[in-house]
C-alpha positions, 0 to 999 in steps of 0.5 A: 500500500505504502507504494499506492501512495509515493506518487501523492505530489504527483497527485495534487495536479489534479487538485484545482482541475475539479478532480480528487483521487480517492482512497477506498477501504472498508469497515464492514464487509459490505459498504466501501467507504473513501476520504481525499488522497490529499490528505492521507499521509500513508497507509501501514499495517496494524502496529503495537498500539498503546492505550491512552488512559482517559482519552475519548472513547473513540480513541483506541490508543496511540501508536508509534510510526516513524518516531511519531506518536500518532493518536488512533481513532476506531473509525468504525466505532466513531461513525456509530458502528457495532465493536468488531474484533481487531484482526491482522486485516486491520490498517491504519490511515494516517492523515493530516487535517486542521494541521494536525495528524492522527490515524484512523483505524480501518479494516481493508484498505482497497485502492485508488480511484479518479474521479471529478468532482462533478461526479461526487454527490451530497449524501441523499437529504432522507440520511439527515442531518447526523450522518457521518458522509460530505458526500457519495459517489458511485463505481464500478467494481467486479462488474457491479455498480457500488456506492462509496460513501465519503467520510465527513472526517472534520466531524469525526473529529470535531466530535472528538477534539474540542474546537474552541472558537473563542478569540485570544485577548486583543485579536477582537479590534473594538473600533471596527464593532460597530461597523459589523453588523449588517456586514454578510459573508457568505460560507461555502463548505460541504461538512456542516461541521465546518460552516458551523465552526466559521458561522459561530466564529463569525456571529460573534462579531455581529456578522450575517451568515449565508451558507453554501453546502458545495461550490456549484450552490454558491456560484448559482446564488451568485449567478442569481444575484447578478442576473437580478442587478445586484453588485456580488461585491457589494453584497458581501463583505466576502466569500470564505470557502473550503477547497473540496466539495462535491460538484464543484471545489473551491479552486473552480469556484474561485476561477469561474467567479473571477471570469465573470465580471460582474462578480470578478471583484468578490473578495474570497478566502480560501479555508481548508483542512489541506495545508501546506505551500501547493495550497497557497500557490494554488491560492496565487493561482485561481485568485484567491485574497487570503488562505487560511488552514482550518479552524484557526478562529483568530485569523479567520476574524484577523481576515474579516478585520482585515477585509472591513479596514480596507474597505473603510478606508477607500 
């Protein structure tokens, strides 16, 4: 499995051509489930793990890759399944999200696929509002047509670490409250988790929030807006939106808004769980303001600061 992934730089060209690359793996025989290459670090066979005394329940232990001591999450359990023995066929993903590494404990892992986002749709709206899923897709395997659910991991883990949005001394600028609210920013993500953690973050400063559940959603809306008249700029202090997203990503979004130019001014901040420099070059390169790796509740206000000062100041 480790040589599957040796080629994920090679990988990232997809990212910001609306396509992803999805690892595949079970945690029950039947269902096939898939999170983002990009942010799989490896994959390894089940090591000796250590118990974490205290921990959340979903946290099976810590284990040692490499030197590191990486927090493992029971992944089955964590998503509301029954307990299942451990056995030699279990592995461990190792991931990064929200600048932080953990792994997940999964049973088989299968192998990589290609896909558009395009091809990638949100969960059916009959799952509710609990499920554990951004997104599902479908594939051919054996002849047979099957359903890959995605894993909505920011909830996971959300569940699991506690997110504090609260805003460290001195980051909150008092002279710049008053010309708050009324300000609208609008919010593009596909886990509700995320655009929960931005929306309470924000709403703290007396802000509106409009909400997008993918980036085909929101450029409609806008689409909408300047079809009607109205100056998308104007309308909003910004747009704040999340890289991968079913049908459309941010990268896209970010592109086609910039190609219209009734909306071409729109000021966007790119906020993701991918980090690292090939993020902020793609930044650079579809036109996107600001990049901000999730959550980080000070620059996300420090950015929306920003944003209100420079326009104040025309």
């Amino acid at each position: 499995m480790r040589k599957v992934l040796d080629t994920v730089d090679q990988r990232t060209k997809l990212v910001g051509e609306n396509r992803l690359e999805l690892l595949l793996f079970r945690i029950s025989s039947t269902q096939l489930f898939a999170i983002n290459v990009f942010k799989v670090k490896e994959v390894v066979k089940l090591p000796t793990i250590n118990t974490f005394p205290g921990s959340n329940a979903n946290i099976y232990g810590v284990a040692n890759v490499r030197g590191a001591s990486i927090p493992v999450i029971n992944l089955r359990e964590a998503i509301g399944f029954s307990p299942r023995p451990i056995t030699e066929d279990n592995n461990l993903i190792i991931t990064e999200y929200n600048r932080s590494v953990q792994a997940f404990l999964v049973g088989k892992v299968e192998h990589i696929i290609n896909m558009t986002w395009s091809d990638i749709m949100p969960p059916p709206k009959t799952s509710g509002g609990h499920n554990y899923l951004t997104a599902i897709t479908k594939i051919e395997q054996d002849g047979l047509t099957q359903l890959v659910s995605i894993i909505d991991v920011e909830k996971v883990l959300a569940e699991i670490i506690d997110y504090d949005i609260s805003l460290s001394d001195g980051v909150l600028d008092e002279a710049l409250v008053v010309n708050m609210p009324g300000r609208k920013v609008l919010i593009v993500d596909d886990s509700s988790t995320a655009r929960k953690q931005v929306r309470d973050t924000l709403s703290q400063l007396g802000i509106e929030i409009i909400e997008a559940s993918d980036g085909l959603q929101a450029l409609n809306l806008l689409q909408h807006w300047a079809d009607n008249g109205k100056q998308v700029a104007d309308e909003l202090l910004m747009m704040i939106t999340d890289a991968e997203m079913p049908e459309m990503d941010g990268y896209k979004l970010t592109a086609e808004v910039r190609a219209d130019p009734r909306m071409a001014s729109l000021f966007i901040t790119l906020n993701t769980s991918l980090s690292g420099s090939f993020n902020k070059a793609m930044v650079e390169k579809v036109g996107c303001n600001e990049f901000i790796s999730k959550f980080q509740p000070d620059l996300l206000v420090g950015v929306v600061q920003d944003r209100l000062r420079s326009l104040l100041a025309q």
